[in-house]
Structures are given as C-alpha cells and as structure tokens.
N, C-alpha and C positions, 0 to 999 in steps of 0.2 A: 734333769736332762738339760743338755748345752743347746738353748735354740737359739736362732740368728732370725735377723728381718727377713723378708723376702720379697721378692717382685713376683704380681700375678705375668708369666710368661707362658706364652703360649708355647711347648715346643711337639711338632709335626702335626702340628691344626692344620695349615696347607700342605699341600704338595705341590712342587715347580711345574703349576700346570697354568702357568696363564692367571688369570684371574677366579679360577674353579677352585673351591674348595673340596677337599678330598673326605669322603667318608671315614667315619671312624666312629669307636666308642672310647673316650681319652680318661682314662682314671692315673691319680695318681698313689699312691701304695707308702707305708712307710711300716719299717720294724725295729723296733724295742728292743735293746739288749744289753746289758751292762749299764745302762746307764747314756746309754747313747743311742743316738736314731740315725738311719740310713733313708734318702730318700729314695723312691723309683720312681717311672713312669713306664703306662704299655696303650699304646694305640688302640686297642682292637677287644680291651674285655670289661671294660664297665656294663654293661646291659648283662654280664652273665658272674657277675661277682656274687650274687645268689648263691649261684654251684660251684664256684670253684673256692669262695671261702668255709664251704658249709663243713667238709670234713676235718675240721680239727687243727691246730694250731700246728700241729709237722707239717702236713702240705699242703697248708697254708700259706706259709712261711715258705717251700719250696717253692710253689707255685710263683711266688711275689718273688724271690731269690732268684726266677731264672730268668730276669730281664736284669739289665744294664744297671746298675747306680746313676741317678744324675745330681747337678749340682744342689746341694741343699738350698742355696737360694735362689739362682735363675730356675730352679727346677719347676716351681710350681703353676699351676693351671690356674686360672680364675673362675668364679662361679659360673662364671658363662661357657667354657670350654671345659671343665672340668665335669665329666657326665657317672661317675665312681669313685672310689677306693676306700682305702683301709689306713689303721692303724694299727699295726700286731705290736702290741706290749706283753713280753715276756717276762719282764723284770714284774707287773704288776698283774698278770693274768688279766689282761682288759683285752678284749677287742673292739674297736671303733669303727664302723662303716656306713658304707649306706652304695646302693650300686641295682642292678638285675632292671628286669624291665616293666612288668605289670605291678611288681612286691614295688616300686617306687609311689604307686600313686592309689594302693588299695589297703588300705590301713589291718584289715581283719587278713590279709593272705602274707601280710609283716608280719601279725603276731604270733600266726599260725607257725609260718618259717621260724621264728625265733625260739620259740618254744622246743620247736625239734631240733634245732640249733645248737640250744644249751645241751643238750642230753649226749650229744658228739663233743662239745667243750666243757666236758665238766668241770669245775673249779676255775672258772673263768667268768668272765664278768662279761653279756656280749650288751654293745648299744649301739641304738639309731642313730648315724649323725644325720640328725634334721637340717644340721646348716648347711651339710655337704661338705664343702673342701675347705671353709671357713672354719669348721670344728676341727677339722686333720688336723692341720695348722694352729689352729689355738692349742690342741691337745700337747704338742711337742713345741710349744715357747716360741711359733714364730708371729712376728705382726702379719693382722691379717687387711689391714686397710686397704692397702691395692689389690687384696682378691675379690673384695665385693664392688656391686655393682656405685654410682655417684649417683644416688635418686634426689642431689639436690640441682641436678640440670633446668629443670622443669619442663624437662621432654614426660614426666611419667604424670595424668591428670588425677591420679586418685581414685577411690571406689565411684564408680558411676552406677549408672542404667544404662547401656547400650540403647538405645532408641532405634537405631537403623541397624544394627545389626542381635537382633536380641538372639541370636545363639550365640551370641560373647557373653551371656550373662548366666554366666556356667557357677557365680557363689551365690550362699544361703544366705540370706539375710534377715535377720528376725530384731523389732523396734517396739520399745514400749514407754509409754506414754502414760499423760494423765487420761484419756480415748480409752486406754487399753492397749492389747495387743495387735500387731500386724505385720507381716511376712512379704519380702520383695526378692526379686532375681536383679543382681546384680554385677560387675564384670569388675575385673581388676586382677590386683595383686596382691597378697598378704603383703608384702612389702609395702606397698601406697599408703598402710596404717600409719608409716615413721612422717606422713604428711601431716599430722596431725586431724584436729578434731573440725581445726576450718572446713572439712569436705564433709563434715555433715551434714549443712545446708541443703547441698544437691541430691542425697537421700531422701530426707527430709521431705524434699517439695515432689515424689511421684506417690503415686497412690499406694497404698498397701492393702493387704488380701488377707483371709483370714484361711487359704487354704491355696498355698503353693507346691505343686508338685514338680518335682524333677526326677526324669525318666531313668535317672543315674544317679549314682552318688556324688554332689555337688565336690569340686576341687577344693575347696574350703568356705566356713561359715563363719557368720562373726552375731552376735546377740549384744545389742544397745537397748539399756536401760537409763530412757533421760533422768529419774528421778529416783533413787539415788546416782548419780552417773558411774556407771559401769558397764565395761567393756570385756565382753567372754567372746574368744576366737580357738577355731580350730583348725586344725586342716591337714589335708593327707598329701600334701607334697614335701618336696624340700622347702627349705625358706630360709631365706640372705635375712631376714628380719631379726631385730636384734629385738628380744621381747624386752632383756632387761631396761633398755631406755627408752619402749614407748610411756610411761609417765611422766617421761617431760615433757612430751609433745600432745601429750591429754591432761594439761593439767588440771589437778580434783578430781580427776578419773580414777575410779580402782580395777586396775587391767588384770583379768582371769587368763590364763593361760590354757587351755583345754588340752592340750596337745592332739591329738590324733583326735578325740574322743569325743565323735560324729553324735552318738548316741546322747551326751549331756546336751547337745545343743536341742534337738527334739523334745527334749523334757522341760528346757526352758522356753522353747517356742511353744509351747501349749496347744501341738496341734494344731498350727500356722504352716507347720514346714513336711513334706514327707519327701521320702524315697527309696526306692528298693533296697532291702536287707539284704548284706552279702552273701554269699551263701557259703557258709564254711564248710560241709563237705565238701563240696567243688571244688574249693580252693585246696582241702587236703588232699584228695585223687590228685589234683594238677599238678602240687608238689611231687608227689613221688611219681609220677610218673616223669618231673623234666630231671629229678635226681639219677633216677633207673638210665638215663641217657646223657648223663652230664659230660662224659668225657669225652671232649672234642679234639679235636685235630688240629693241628695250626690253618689259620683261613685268611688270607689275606682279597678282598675281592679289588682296593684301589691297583695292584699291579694291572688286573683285565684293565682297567680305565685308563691309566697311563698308558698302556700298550695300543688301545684306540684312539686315544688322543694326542700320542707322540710326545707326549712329557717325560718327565724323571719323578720319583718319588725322595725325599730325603730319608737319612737314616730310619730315623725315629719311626714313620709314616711304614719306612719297608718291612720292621720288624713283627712279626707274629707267632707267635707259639702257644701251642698247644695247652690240654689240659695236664697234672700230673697224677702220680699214683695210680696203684691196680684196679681196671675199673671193676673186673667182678665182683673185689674185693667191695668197692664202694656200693656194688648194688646188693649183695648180704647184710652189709650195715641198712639200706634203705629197709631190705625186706623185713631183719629186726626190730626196725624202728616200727614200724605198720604194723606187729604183731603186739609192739608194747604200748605204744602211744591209744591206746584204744580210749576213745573219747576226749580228740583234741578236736573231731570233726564236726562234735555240735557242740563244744564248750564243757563239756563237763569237767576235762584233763586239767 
C-alpha cells in the first residue's frame, strides 16, 4: 500500500460557535482496494460503529463509501479527537476497528460482539484496534507521531494514589515482594507506564491490603513483581501506549502484555484483588437487542444548538447520514444468529 505521513488534524471538531465546542462522535474510516487506500471522515457515528460495521464487508464498505473522501494527509484525527473507525481491507480480508460505546470499555461484551461478528465476516480476519487511530494509521503506512498524545511535557504525574480524591483510583494494582503479596487502588493511565519505573517509589511508599475490592471492573491493572522484576498489565480501554518500547523505560524489567485479560491478573494477585464478573448473558441479550434496532436515521442534534446559539456549523460538523441496507433483512440475520450461536452467553461457543 502507498502511505504518506500525516498531520494529526482536527477536521469539524468545532463548530463557528464562539468558543463552544460542538458535539460529535468523530471517527475516521478508511478502505482497502487494489492496493490503495481511501481516506474518510463522519462526524456523528463512532459510538455506533458496533452496528453499523457488524453486517459484513458490502455494507460496510457502503456505509463508509457514503461520506466524502478527505485528504489522505490533513485528513486525520488525533488520539484525542479521534473517538472510532475502521480499516476495510478487501485486498487482504482484514477488518481493523475499534468504535461503539459500552463494547469500548467492557472487554467480555468485545468478545462476545466479535465472535458473532466473524460468523457475518466469514473469511475475514476481524481485530481490535487497542491503539485506536494510531493503529488506522500504522495499518496503511502513515506516520503516526503527531496523532499521539507528547507525555514528555511533564503535565502527566504517573501512576499515583489519589489521596484527595480516591474515586480517581479507578486501576488494580497488585505488588510483590520479599513481604509477600499486596494489593492498592491506584489512578492514572496506562500510558504514565512509558514514564518509566522512576514512579515506583510513590506506589511503593502507601500501604497495601491483602483484599481490595472494586465495585466495577477496574479500567485497567498492572501486577509488579520486584524480585524477579516484572511487569504484567492489562486493561480494557484503548491505549496510545506503545507496549513494544516500555523496556526501555524498565530496564531489566520483563514487561507481560495481558491485553484485555482481567482474569490473568486475579490469579496473579492471589486473591489480593476482586471484582464483579461480567455477566455474559446480559451482555448477549443486549447485543441483539441494540442489533434488532440498528438502523438509524441520519441525526444531526449540533444544528438545534447552532440555531439557539446563532452560529453556523462547518461542512464536516453539518454532515449526517444514516444507517444503510434493508433493515428487516438485518434483523433475520440477527434472529439466525441467536438460534445458532447457542452457547456464546455463558462461554461455552
């Protein structure tokens, strides 16, 4: 594929409203074909790219075809503005995405989706892009430097303890020692890891518990082993974090990669750490039930806001459209899915 550099560029992140920022869900999209890629952009359907990539590589590809081209290089978002999209590779049967709004931060209702995913894509390849818009971009050859965030400012402090505000201390942290084990709630960012290991100290010096509970599924976890030094992280968001060069910033560290997989951390915490198990039938009902209603309408809500605030909206910002394809037809596929997929809701599929 022919990729070119690119500038992380915001385009219709605002609206000519003064200094108000306009709502939106801003994905950017791209398609595979011949040996060449096309970029897009659409205001308004990253939180539902769920549903509207889930039927299949034709309208799929419609669906993404019925916005604008923009340019291959100012075209692109940054991690920051960038809230979806895709890569449709026809030439290699790959789908790349990552997008919808709960499936972004709940790791068992991703696998579930995928699963029933593949079975609409058959002979395709589908994956999570964890990095977000950083993996688009790497996927079709462009630099991805100025789409990710610059965490060498030193505005970002690293893994802490919130003290004053302990509902910031939303990750799992599990530490062991020549003591033994012990478990802390800590705040951050999987990205604060590329700080290196200097932010240990501060871990280090709070007390640890030998029975941490969170009321939720922790946003991600990380397990520290001083002796051998190693480092096992997971976590169920996106992440700008580039796993392959945290051992430079650990060094002698051997850095595990968990990905998603909440579950390895628990068994290494030794019953240090708990939290509520997701519940995968729930998450299957809720599937098909947001499938059975996927097809939407074009919805634009920033025009009500310009029209009460006396603004203009730019192109990009005005644009909205709909879902495509027949939806009955999409909810007989739903209902054969749910007569076939029998045991994807407690694991057993």
């Amino acid at each position: 594929m022919d990729g070119s550099g690119a500038a992380g560029v915001d385009i219709g992140t605002h609206a000519n409203l003064g200094s108000t920022p306009t709502m939106g869900q801003r994905a950017n999209l791209v398609v595979v074909r011949d040996d060449q890629w096309q970029l897009y952009y659409d205001h308004w359907c990253a939180n539902r790219l769920d549903r509207e990539l889930f039927w299949g590589p034709q309208l799929a590809t419609e669906f993404v075809q019925s916005r604008g081209p923009v340019d291959r290089v100012s075209g692109w978002l940054d991690n920051v503005w960038c809230e979806g999209g895709a890569v449709i590779d026809h030439d290699r049967r790959v789908l790349l995405w990552f997008g919808g709004e709960d499936i972004m931060w709940d790791p068992v209702e991703r696998s579930i989706h995928a699963r029933a995913m593949a079975h609409v894509w058959a002979g395709w390849e589908i994956r999570w892009a964890r990095g977000g818009v950083v993996d688009l971009a790497s996927y079709v050859g462009v630099s991805t430097g100025s789409l990710r965030s610059d965490r060498s400012t030193g505005e970002y402090p690293g893994l802490r303890v919130d003290v004053e505000n302990p509902s910031y201390n939303d990750v799992a942290v599990s530490i062991t020692d020549t003591s033994g084990i012990g478990a802390l709630r800590a705040g951050g960012d999987v990205e604060d890891l590329e700080l290196g290991a200097g932010q240990l100290p501060e871990l280090l010096g709070h007390q640890r518990s030998n029975n941490i509970t969170f009321d939720d599924l922790p946003r991600f976890g990380v397990h520290i082993e001083l002796e051998p030094k190693r480092l096992a992280l997971w976590t169920c968001n996106n992440t700008e974090a580039d796993f392959g060069t945290l051992a430079t910033v650990w060094p002698g560290w051997e850095i595990v990669d968990l990905d998603d997989d909440f579950q390895q951390h628990l068994r290494l915490a030794k019953g240090t750490l708990s939290w509520p198990t997701p519940d995968r039938a729930k998450a299957w009902s809720e599937l098909l039930s947001s499938l059975r209603a996927a097809h939407q309408a074009p919805s634009n809500p920033a025009l009500e806001i310009a029209a009460q605030m006396g603004g203009t909206l730019n192109p990009a910002t005005r644009e909205s459209r709909g879902s495509v394809g027949d939806p009955e037809a999409k909810r007989a596929l739903v209902d054969q899915l749910e007569r076939e997929l029998v045991g994807l809701d407690d694991g057993s599929l």
